[in-house]
N, C-alpha and C positions, 0 to 999 in steps of 0.2 A: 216092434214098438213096446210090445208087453215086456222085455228083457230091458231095453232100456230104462224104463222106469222103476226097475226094481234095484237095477245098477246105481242110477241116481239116488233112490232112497238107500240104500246100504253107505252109499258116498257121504249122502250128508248125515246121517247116525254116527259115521262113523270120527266126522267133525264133530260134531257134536257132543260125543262120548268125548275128547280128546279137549277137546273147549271147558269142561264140566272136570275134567281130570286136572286140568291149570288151574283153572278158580280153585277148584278144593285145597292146591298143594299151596296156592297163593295165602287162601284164608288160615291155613296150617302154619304157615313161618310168620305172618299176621301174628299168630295168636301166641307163640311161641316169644317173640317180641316181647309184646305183653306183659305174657308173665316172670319176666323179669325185670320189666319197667318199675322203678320205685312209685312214678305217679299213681298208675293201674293198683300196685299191690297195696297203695295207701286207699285208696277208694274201695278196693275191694275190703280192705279193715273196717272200711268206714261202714260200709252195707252189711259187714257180722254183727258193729257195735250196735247197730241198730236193731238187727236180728235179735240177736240176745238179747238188748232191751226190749223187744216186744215180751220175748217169750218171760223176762224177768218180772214184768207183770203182770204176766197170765200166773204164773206158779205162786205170787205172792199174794193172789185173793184167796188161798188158801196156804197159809205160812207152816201150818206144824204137820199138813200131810207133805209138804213138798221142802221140807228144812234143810236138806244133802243139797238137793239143784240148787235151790237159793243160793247157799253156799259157792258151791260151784260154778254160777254163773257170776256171781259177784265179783270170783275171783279172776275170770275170763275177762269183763267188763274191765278188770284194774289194771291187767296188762293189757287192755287196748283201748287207755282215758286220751292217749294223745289222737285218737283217730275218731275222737267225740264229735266235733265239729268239722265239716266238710270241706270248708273255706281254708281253715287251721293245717289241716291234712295233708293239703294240695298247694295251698298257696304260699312258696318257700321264700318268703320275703326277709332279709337282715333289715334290720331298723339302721339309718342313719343317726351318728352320735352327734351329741348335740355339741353346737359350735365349743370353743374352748371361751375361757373369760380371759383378756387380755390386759393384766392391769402393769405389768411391769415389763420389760427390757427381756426379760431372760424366759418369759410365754413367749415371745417370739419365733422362739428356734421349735417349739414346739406345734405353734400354728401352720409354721410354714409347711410340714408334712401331714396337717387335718387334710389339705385340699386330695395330697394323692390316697389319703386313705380314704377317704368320701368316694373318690370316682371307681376305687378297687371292689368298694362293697356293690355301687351301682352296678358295674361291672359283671358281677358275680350274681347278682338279682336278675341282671338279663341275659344272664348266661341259664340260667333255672328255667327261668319265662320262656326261654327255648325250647330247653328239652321238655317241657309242659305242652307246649306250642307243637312239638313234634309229636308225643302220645295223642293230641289231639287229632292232630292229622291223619294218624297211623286207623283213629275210630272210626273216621268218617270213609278211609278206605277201605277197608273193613265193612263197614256198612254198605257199602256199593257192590262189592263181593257179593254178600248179602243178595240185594237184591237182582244182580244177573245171577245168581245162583237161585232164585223163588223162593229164600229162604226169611222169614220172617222168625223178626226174634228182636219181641219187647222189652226184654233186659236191656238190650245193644242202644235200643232208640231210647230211654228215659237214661241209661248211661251218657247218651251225645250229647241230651238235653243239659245233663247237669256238665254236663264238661265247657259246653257253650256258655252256660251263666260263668263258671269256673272262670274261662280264659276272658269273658268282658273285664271282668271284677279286676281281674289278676293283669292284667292289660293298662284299665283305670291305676292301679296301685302303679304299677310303675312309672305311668306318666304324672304321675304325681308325685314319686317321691325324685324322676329329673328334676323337676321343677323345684322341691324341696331343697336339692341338692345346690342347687345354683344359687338361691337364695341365699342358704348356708355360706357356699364360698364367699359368694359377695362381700356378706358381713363379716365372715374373719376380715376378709383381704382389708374391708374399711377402717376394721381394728388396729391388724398390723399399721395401716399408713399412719394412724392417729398415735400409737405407742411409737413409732418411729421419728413424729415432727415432735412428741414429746421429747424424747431422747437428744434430737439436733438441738433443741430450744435450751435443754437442759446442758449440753456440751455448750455452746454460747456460751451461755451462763457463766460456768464455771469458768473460760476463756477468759473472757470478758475483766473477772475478779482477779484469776491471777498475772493479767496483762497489768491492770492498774496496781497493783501491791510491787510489782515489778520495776514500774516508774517509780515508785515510792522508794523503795529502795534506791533506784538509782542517784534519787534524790538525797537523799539519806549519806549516799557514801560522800556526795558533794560538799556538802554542807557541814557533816558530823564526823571529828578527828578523835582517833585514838582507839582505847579500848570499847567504847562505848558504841560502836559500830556492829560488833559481834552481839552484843546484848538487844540493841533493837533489832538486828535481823531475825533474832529467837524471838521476838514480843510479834513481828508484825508474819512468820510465819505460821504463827498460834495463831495470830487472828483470821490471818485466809485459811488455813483451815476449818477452823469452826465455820466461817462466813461461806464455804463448799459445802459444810455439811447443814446447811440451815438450805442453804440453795437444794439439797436433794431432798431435805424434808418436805421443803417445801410442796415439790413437784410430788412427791409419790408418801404423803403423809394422810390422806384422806379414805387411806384403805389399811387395815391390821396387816393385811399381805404382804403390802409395801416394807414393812418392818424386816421380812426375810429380805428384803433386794437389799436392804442398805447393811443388816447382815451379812450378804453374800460380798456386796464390798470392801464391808472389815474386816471378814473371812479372807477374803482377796490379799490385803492390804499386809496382814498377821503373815500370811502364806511367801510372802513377799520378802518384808522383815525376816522371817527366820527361816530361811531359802536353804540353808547351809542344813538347819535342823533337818529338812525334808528332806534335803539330797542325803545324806546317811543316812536316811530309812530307807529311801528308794535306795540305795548304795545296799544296803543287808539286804533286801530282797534281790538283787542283782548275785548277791553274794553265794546267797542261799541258795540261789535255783543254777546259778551258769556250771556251779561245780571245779570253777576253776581252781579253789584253792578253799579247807576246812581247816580246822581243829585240830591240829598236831602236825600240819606240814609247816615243812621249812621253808620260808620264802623270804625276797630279800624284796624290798622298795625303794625305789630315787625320787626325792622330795625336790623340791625348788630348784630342777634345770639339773640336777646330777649330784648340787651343791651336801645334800644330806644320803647319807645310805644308810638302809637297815637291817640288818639281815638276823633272821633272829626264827624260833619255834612261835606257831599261833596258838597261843593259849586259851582263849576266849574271841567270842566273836558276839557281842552286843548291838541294839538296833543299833546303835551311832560309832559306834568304835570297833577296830582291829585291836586286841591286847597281843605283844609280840613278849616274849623273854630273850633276849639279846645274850647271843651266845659269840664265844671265844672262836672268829672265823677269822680269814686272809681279808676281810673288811676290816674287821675291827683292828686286824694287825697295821693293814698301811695306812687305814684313814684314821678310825676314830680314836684309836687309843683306849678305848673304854667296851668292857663289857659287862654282861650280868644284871645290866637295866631294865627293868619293865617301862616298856612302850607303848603309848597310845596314841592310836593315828586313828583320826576319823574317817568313816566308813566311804566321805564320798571323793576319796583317795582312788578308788577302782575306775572313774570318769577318765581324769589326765594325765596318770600316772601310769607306768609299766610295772610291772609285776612279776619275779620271775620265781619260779616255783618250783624247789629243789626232788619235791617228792610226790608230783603232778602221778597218779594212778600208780603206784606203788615205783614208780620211778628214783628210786631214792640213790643212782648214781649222777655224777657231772664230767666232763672232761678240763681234766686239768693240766695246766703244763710248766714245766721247769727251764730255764736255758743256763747253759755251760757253757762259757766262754774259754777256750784252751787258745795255746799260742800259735804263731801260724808255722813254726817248725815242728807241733805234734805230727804224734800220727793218728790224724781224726779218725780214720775208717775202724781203728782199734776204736777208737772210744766211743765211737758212735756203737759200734758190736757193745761194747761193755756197757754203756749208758741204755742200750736195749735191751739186753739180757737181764738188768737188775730191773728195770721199766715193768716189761714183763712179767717176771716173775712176785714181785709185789702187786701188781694188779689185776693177773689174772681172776682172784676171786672175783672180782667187782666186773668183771670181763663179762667172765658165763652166768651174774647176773642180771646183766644188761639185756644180753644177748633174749634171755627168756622175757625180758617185761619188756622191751622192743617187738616182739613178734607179737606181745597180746594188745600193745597200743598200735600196730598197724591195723587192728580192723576198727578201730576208730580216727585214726590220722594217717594222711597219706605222707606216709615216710619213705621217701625216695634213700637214701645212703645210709643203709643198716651197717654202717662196718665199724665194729667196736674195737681194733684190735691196735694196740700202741705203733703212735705217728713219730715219726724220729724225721725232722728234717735241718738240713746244714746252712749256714747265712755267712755271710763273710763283713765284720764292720770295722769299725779305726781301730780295734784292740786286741781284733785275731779273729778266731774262727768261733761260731756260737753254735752249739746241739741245739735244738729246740725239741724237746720229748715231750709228747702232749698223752695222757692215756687215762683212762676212768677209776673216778675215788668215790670216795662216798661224798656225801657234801658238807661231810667235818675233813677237811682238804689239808688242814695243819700237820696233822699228825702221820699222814703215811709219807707225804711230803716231808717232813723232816727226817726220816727213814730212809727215803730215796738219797736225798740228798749224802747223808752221814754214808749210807752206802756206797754212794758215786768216788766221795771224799776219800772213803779206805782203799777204793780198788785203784783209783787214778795213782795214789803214794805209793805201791805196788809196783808201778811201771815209770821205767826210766827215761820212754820216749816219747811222756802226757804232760804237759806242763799247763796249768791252768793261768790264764791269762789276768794281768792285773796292770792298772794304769802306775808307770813307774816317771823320774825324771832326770837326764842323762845331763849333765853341765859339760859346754866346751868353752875351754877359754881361748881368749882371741888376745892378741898381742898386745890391744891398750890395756889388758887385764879384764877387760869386760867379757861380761857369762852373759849368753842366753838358753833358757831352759829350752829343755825343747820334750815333745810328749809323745814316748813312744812304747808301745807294748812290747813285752816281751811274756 
């Protein structure tokens, strides 16, 4: 019996120890918590400021034996003024802003985003009131620890106290400021309805005015013959204008603010009118930034449906205007006749208009092409060799430089068919056979082109079985003596 009892008590000591070993590691990671809780560590500032403030008037009823501490605790105190008040410290409240004033059209768009920003702040206050709500929790478990541990500790319990007052207060505060908050929206929302039936009342209105000037006029064209017809439609649309603009005085003249809304409409109105101005500014900044085309590249433009072309060096680039110098090209040869003009085209040219840009990232060749009409008893396969060999040989430089500024714009453009190297292909039409030799020039295209050409000219004379093809006309006469021409190549 005596063993048994000694067994049972060693049993439960040894629950016991084991019970007492949980609580302690429980109050341990408690505590650990804690002290990295922002609520705690504010609190815990708050019981130094006060500290220090005891001891800063103990040392100050004698100021000139205690002059250094003074000092030094002053200085203490001033890095921890925001943890002066308890309430201040702990209770992490955003103020709600105050409604907006809503007196014209264009508050509107501003009101309509107060409501979500009002419920973000609430939001964010009861997200605080949380984790306050949870440090509170975390004491009072803590405190229970405590006491199945026999551990008494008066800091912990005037702690809970003040945390208790803490979380009413902080509790109150947020049910107050929902409440606040609703209020708030209400009255925007009543605002907005109220600037909104102003705004409809004021549309009316102005409906209304130009509905009847409208009749008027129709009347007007009834009635009144000739020129004088043009003349009252200019008198009676001056008057409904001014008669629109008395009409929005009217409605939104009773506040200096109002003054910016009917601004912002002749703002509007200005904006409108010189639409073209704007778009060539916005057109320069499109210009500035796309990169598509600067200052010294060569670029060519088609104006009105294909009807103009321009192809010229960009000399200046202004907020409103392209300056081109209009150079001696295969444009100016077939179309325009004219070169050597400065050109101005307005900037917002880059909207509907194509663009093509001879010297796009140092790309400063094109592909060009010639065709050679020979007769259909040549012998092409010679002159297509020959029309390739001179092709060639005149373009290679422009070739191997193609070749290199192709390989550096592939890693900015996905360029599928890198092959730079002269195209010779054969066509057959009503006047014989045609070469068509395409291969890369620079983008003054006149000049190695007439090379080519003069070149083609000497080496065809050369050979006695190249005849270059040309429209001739063959007359047969027929027995009432009558000719009909007839059109045939040789």
């Amino acid at each position: 019996m005596r063993w048994i009892l000694i067994f049972i008590s060693i049993f439960l000591f040894g629950a016991e120890n084991n019970l007492t070993k949980e609580i302690n590691l429980s109050i341990k990671n408690i505590k650990n918590e804690l002290n990295k809780n922002e609520f705690y560590i504010n609190y815990q500032n708050y019981l130094k400021y006060k500290s220090l403030e005891d001891m800063l008037q103990k040392y100050q009823r004698h100021p000139k034996k205690n002059k250094d501490k003074i000092l030094s605790l002053q200085t203490e105190l001033g890095l921890l003024k925001n943890n002066k008040n308890i309430f201040e410290s702990l209770i992490k409240i955003k103020p709600l802003p105050t409604p907006p004033t809503i007196n014209n059209p264009f508050a509107i768009f501003g009101a309509l985003s107060y409501e979500k920003e009002i419920k973000s702040i609430l939001n964010q206050n009861i997200q605080n009131y949380k984790k306050f709500y949870s440090t509170y929790q975390k004491l009072i478990e803590l405190n229970n620890l405590y006491k199945k541990a026999g551990i008494k500790d008066k800091q912990l319990k005037k702690l809970l106290l003040d945390f208790e007052t803490i979380n009413n207060v902080y509790k109150t505060k947020i049910q107050n400021q929902k409440s606040q908050a609703q209020i708030y929206i209400s009255q925007v929302n009543q605002e907005i309805q109220r600037e909104i039936n102003k705004l409809i009342y004021l549309a009316i209105s102005i409906f209304i005015s130009i509905l009847i000037f409208y009749f008027i006029k129709l009347g007007v064209r009834k009635y009144v013959k000739g020129e004088s017809i043009y003349l009252i439609n200019k008198i009676l649309n001056f008057i409904n204008i001014t008669i629109i603009i008395l009409i929005i005085l009217f409605f939104y003249i009773n506040n200096a603010t109002y003054l910016i809304t009917i601004l912002g409409f002749a703002s509007a109105g200005i904006a409108i009118a010189m639409k073209d101005w704007f778009m060539n500014i916005f057109g320069w900044f499109v210009i500035m930034t796309s990169g598509n085309f600067k200052v010294g590249d060569r670029i060519k433009i088609t104006l009105q449906n294909g009807n103009v072309q321009i192809v010229g060096d960009v000399i200046d680039i202004t907020l409103t205007k392209i300056v081109m110098y209009e150079d001696v090209t295969l444009t100016t040869l077939t179309l325009n006749r004219r070169a050597g003009r400065i050109v101005f085209i307005p900037n917002n040219v880059v909207f509907n208009n194509p663009i093509f840009n001879y010297t796009h990232h140092g790309l400063s060749t094109v592909w060009d092409g010639i065709d050679i009409t020979i007769t259909f008893d040549s012998n092409y396969k010679k002159a297509k060799h020959i029309i390739k060999g001179i092709v060639q040989n005149f373009s290679k430089g422009y070739t191997d430089i193609t070749k290199r500024r192709l390989h550096k714009l592939k890693a900015i453009y996905h360029i599928k068919n890198a092959n730079v190297e002269p195209k010779i292909f054969t066509f057959i039409n009503e006047n014989g056979i045609v070469i068509s030799c395409w291969y890369l020039n620079n983008y003054m295209t006149l000049s190695l082109r007439s090379k080519i050409y003069s070149e083609i000219l000497e080496a065809f004379s050369k050979e006695d079985d190249i005849k270059l093809a040309h429209t001739t006309y063959t007359v047969i006469k027929k027995e009432e003596n009558e000719s009909t021409p007839t059109k045939t190549p040789l």
